[in-house]
N, C-alpha and C positions, 0 to 999 in steps of 0.2 A: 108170475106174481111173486112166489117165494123171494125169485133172484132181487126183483125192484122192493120188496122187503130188508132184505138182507143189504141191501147198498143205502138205503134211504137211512136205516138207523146204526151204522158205520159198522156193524160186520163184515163186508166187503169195502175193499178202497182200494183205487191205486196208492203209489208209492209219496204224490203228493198230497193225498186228504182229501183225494175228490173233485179236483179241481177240474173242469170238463175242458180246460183248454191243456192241460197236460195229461189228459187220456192216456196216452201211449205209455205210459211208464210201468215198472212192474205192479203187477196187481200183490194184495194182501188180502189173506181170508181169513180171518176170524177160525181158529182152530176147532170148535166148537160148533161150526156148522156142517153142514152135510151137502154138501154142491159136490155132483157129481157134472165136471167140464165137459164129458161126453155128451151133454144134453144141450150144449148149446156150440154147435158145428161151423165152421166159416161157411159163407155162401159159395159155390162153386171151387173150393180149394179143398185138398185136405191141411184138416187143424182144427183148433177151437178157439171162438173167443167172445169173452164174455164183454169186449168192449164193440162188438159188431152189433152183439144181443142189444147193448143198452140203447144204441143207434136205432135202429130196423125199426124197435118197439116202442123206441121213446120213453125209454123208463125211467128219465130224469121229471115227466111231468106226472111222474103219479107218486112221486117224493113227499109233496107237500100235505097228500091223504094218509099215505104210510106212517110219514115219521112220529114217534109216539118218543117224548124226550127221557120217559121214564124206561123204555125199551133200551134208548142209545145207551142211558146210561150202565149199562151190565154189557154193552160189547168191551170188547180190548181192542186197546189202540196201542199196536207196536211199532205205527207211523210216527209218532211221536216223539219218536227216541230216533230219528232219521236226523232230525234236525241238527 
């Protein structure tokens, strides 16, 4: 729940903003949070990753319960500057 917290109100992102069709790209974590990657393990491989997590669990549909716009607002967005 933390993790789909943390991506819902853009302390976590990949590289392009979240976009679920460019998944694959480097991830961004909000400096200020406390994710420890060992808690979310590839299935059957070793590694971690937190874009299998978001899969498995579907934790793009619990986004629209989470997102609080006064929340997003106090993350950092260093994706931004990518552009």
């Amino acid at each position: 729940m933390k993790l789909a917290f943390y991506w819902a109100n853009g302390f976590l992102v990949d590289s392009f903003g979240n976009k679920e069709e460019d998944f694959f790209g480097q991830m961004i974590i909000d400096e200020r949070v406390s994710l420890d990657i060992e808690d979310f393990p590839l299935d059957n491989e070793p590694g971690y990753s937190l874009i299998q997590t978001y899969y498995v669990h579907d934790l793009g549909a619990l986004f629209s319960h989470l997102h609080k716009p006064e929340i997003e607002a106090r993350s950092e967005k260093p994706w931004e500057e990518l552009v």
